[in-house]
C-alpha positions as CSV (number, residue, x, y, z in Angstrom):
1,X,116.7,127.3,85.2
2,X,119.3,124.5,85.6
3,X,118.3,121.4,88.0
4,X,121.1,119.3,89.9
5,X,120.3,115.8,89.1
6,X,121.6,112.9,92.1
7,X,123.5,111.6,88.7
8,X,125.6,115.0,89.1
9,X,126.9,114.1,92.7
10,X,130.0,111.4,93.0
11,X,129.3,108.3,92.5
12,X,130.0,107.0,95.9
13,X,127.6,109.8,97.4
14,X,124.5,108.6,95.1
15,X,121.6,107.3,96.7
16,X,120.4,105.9,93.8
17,X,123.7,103.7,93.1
18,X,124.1,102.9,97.0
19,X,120.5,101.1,96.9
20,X,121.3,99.3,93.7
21,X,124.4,97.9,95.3
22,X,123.0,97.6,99.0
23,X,119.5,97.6,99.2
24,X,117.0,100.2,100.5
25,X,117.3,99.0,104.2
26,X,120.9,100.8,104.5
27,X,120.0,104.0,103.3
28,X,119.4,106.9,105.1
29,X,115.8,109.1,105.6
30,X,117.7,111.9,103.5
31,X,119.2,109.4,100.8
32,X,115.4,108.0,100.5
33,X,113.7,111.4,100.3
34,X,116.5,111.9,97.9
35,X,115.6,109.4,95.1
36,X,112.0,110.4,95.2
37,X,112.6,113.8,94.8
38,X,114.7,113.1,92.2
39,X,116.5,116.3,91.3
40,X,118.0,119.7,93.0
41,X,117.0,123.0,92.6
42,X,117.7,126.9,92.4
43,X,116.7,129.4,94.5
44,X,117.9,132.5,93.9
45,X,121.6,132.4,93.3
46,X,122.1,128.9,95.8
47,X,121.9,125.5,93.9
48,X,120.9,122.6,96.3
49,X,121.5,119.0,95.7
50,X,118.3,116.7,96.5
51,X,119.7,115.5,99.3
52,X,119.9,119.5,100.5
53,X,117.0,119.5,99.7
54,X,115.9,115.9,101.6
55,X,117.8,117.1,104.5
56,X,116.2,120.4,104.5
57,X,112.1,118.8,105.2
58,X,113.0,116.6,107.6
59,X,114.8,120.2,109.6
60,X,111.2,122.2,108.6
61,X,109.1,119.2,109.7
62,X,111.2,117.7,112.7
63,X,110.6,114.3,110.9
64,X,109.8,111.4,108.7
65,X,106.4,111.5,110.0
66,X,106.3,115.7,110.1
67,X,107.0,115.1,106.4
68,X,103.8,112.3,106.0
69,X,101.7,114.6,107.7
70,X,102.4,117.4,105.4
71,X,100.0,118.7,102.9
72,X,100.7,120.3,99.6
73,X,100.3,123.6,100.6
74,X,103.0,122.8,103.6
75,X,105.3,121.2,101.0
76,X,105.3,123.7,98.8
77,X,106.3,126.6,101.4
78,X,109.4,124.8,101.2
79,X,112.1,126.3,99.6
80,X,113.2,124.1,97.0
81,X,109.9,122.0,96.7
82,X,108.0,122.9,93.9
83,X,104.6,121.5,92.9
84,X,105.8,118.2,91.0
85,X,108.0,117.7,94.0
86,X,105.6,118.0,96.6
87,X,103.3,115.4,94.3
88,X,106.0,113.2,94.4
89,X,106.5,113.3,98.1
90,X,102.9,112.8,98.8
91,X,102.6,109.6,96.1
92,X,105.4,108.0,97.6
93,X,104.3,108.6,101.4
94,X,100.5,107.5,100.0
95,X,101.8,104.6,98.5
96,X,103.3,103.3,102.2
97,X,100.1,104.1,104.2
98,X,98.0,101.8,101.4
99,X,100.7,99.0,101.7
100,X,100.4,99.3,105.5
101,X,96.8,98.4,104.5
102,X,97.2,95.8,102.4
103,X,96.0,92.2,103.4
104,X,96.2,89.3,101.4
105,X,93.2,86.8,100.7
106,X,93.7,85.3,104.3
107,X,91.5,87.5,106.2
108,X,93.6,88.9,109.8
109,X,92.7,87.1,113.0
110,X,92.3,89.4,115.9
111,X,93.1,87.2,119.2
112,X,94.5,90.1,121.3
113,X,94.1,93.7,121.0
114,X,97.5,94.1,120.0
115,X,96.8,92.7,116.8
116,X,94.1,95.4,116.2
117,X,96.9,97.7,116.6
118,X,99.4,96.5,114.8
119,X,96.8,96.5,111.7
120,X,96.0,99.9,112.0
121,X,99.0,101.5,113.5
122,X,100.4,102.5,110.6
123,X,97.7,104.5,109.0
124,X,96.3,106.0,112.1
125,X,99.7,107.0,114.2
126,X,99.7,109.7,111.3
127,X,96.5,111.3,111.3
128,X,96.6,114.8,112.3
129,X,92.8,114.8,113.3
130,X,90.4,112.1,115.5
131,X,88.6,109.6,113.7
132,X,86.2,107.0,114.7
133,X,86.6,103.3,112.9
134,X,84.5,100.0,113.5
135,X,86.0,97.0,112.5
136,X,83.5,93.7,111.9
137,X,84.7,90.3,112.7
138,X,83.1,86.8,111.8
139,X,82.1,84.0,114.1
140,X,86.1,83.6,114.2
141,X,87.6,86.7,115.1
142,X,88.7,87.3,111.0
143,X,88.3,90.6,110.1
144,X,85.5,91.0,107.6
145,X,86.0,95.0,106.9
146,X,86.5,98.4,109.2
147,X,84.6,101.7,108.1
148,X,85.5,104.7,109.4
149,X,82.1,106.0,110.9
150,X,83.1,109.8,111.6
151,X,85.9,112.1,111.9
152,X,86.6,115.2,113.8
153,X,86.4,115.8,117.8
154,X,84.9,112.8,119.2
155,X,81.2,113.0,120.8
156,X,78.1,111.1,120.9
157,X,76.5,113.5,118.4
158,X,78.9,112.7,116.0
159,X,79.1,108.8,116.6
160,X,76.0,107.5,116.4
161,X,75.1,104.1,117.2
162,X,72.5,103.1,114.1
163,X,75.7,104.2,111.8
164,X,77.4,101.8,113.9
165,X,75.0,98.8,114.4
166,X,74.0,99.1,110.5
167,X,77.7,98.8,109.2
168,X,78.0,95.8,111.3
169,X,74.9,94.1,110.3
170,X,75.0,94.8,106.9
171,X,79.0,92.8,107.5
172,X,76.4,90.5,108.8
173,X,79.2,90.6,111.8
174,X,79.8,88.5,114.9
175,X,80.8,90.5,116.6
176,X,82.4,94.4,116.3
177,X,85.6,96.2,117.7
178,X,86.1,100.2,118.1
179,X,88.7,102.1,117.8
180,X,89.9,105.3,117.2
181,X,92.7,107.8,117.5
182,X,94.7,110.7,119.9
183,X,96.6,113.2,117.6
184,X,98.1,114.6,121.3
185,X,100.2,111.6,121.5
186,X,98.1,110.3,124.9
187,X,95.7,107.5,124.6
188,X,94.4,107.6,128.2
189,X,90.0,107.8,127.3
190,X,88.3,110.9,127.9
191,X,85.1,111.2,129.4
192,X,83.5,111.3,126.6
193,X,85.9,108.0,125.2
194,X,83.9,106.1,128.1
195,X,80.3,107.4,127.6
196,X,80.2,106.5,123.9
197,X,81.8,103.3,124.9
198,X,79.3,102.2,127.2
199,X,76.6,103.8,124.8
200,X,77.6,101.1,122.2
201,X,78.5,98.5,124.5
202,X,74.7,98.7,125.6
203,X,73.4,99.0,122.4
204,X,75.3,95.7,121.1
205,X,74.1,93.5,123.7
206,X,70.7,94.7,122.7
207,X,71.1,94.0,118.8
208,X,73.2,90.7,119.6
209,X,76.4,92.2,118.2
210,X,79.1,92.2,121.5
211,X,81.3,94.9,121.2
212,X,84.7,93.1,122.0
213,X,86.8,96.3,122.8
214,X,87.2,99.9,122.1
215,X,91.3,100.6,121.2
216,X,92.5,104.4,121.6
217,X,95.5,104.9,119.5
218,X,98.2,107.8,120.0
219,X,101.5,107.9,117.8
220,X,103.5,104.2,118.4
221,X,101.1,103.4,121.8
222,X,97.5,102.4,122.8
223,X,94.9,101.5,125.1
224,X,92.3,98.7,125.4
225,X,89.1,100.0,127.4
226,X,88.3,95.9,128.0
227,X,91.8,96.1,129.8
228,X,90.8,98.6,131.8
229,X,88.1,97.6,133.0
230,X,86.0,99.9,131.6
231,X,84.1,97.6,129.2
């Protein structure tokens, strides 16, 4: 079976040439799916170029981030995206959610809750599913190191409070954010968002360790409970 390669298109049309000249900053979505998928394909008696092929995901998955949510089994019920593909897909969309992690060897300094967001935006606007993350801060507000506590439907069987309480002592932490995640794109707290709050709340002033907020992140947006006024 005979692959087109982006080398095959005109030169003017490759994505791999246009970031060499330009940078990766003026390329398209399609012309960057494009150079990690690398090559076309055949199906059937159609040939498609990779950025068919680019062009095609982001019209199955609606989006950039349809496409990072994907899993291998979604990818591959592509036409067109084979198993090496869809590996290369995933690795490069892995890749950007562990560099979204990354800090360097000056620890982050939380002074509003913003900056809790904009640390973990990145990794948690694409979760498909709720999870439940503690992050422990020093005497200064530095971030010492978060732990997702539990994942799936939030509740207070599944977010218990020793879990809690020993991840931040065991930080030997100051003091201890929450937050956690919407997958329907609304961060207003639920009922249940507010009773485990206040659970924990009461249960830090009890073991010395102030909960300082509890952040509820949907998609590009969230919400501060201390705002609120519910904390």
């Amino acid at each position: 079976m005979d692959y087109l390669t982006i080398k095959e298109m005109p030169e003017d049309a490759r994505p791999r040439e246009r970031l060499e000249h330009f940078g990766p900053n003026v390329l398209s979505n399609q012309e960057l799916l494009a150079i990690t998928i690398s090559t076309g394909a055949v199906v059937g008696h159609r040939k498609y170029t990779a950025i068919d092929l680019a062009t095609n995901l982001l019209k199955v998955f609606e989006s950039l981030k349809g496409i990072a949510q994907a899993d291998f089994k979604q990818l591959t019920a592509v036409s067109g995206i084979g198993p090496a593909k869809a590996c290369q897909i995933l690795s490069a969309f892995e890749l950007g959610k562990r560099m979204a992690m990354f800090s360097s060897s000056t620890k982050p300094v939380i002074r509003h809750p913003a900056d809790v967001f904009n640390y973990f935006r990145d990794e948690m606007s694409l979760l498909t599913h709720e999870i439940f993350r503690v992050v422990a801060l020093d005497t200064k507000n530095r971030i010492l190191k978060d732990k997702i506590i539990s994942e799936g439907t939030l509740n207070a069987s599944i977010v218990h409070p020793r879990d809690v309480f020993r991840f931040a002592l065991i930080q030997t932490a100051a003091t201890i954010i929450l937050l956690h995640n919407h997958p329907s794109g609304d961060p207003t707290p639920s009922p249940e968002d507010v009773e485990i709050t206040e659970r924990l709340v009461e249960v830090g002033r009890v073991m010395d360790v102030p909960v300082l907020d509890h952040l509820v992140i949907a998609g590009g947006k969230f919400l501060s409970m201390k705002d609120m006024g519910i904390m």
